[in-house]
N, C-alpha and C positions, 0 to 999 in steps of 0.2 A: 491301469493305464488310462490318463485323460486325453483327449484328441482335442487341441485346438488349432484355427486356422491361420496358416502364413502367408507373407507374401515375398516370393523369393525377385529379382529382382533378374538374376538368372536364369530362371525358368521360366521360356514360354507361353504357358498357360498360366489361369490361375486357378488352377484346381487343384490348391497344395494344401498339405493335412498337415500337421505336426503330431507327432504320436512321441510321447513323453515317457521313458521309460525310467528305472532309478538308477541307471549309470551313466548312461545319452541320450542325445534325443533325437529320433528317427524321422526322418523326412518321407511322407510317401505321396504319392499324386492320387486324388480321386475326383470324380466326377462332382456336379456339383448336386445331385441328384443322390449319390449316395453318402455324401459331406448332409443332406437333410437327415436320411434317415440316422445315420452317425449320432445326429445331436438328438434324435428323439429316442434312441436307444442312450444314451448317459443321460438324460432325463430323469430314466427309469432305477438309474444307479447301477447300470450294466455297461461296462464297455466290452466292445470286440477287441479279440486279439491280434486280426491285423486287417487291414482293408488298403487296398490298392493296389503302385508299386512302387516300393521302395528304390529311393533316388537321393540318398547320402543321410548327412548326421548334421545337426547342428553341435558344435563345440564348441563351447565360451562364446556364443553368438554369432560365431562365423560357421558359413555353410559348408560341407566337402561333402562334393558329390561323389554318388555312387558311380559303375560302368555303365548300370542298366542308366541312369540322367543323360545318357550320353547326347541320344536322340530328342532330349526335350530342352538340352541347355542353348542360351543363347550367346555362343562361341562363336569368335571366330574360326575359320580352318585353315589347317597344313596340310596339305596334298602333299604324301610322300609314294616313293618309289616301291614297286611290290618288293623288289628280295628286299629293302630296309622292315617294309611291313613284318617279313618273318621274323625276322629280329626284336624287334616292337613287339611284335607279341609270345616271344618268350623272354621280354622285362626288359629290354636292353632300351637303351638312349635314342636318339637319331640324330646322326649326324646332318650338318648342313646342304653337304653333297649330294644327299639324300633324298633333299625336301623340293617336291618339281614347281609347288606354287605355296606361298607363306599371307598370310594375311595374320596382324596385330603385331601388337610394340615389344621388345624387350621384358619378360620378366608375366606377361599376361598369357594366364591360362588358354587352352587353346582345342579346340577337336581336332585330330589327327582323323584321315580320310586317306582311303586309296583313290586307284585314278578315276573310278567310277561314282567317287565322292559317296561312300560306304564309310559307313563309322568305327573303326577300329580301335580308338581309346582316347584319352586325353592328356597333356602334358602342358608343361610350361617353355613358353619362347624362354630361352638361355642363349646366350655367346660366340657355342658350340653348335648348336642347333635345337632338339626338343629334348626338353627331360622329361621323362617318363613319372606320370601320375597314377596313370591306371589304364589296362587293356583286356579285350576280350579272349585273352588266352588266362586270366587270369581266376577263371573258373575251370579250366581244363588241368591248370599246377595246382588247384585246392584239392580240384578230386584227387590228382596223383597222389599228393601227400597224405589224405585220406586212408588213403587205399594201402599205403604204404607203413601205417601206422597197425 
């Protein structure tokens, strides 16, 4: 696995790695500090297996963020309503009704916040209101399923 470095355009900082694996290719944030030592360990014809933290994939040159990018993307946000929140984060949509304050256009990615503007996942502006991308319940259904297997 070769590590080279990105520039997301998305993402806040710029301390973005690109870690190249042979099916996708994994997006993770690292310091710039440990992005040195990175390049003097594949110098040596040694890579590490992971460093940082993972914050999406790039596929066909487009990026999709992870849940854990949530707090580093540079989104706009939809402050929505707590009980919609519950809902949100067991996969569901969000309605218009729902949403107490919207910032961004039609059809653009978005962080979704409760009312103490906490990060609970991300979706896309639709019609209807948000469509569900990805939420922080979405590690609590992997374990279930897990477990269930």
């Amino acid at each position: 696995m070769k590590y080279e470095k990105v520039d997301l355009e998305e993402v806040k900082t710029k301390d973005i790695l690109l870690a190249v694996t042979f099916t996708k290719k994994q997006v993770y944030m690292v310091s710039e500090k440990a992005w040195e030592v990175i390049q003097t360990i594949q110098k040596k014809e040694r890579f590490p297996f992971f460093a940082g933290i993972y914050i999406g994939d790039m596929i066909k040159d487009k990026y999709y963020p992870s849940i854990s990018a949530g707090d580093y993307l540079k989104l706009k946000k939809v402050k929505v309503k707590d009980d919609a929140l519950m809902k949100f984060t067991y996969g569901r949509d969000i309605q218009n009704r729902d949403i107490i304050q919207k910032e961004g256009e039609l059809r653009e990615m978005v962080r979704v916040v409760n009312k103490d503007n906490e990060f609970v996942g991300l979706g896309y502006i639709r019609e209807f209101g948000i469509k569900r991308v990805a939420d922080i319940g979405e590690y609590l259904r992997l374990e279930k399923r897990k477990n269930q297997n």
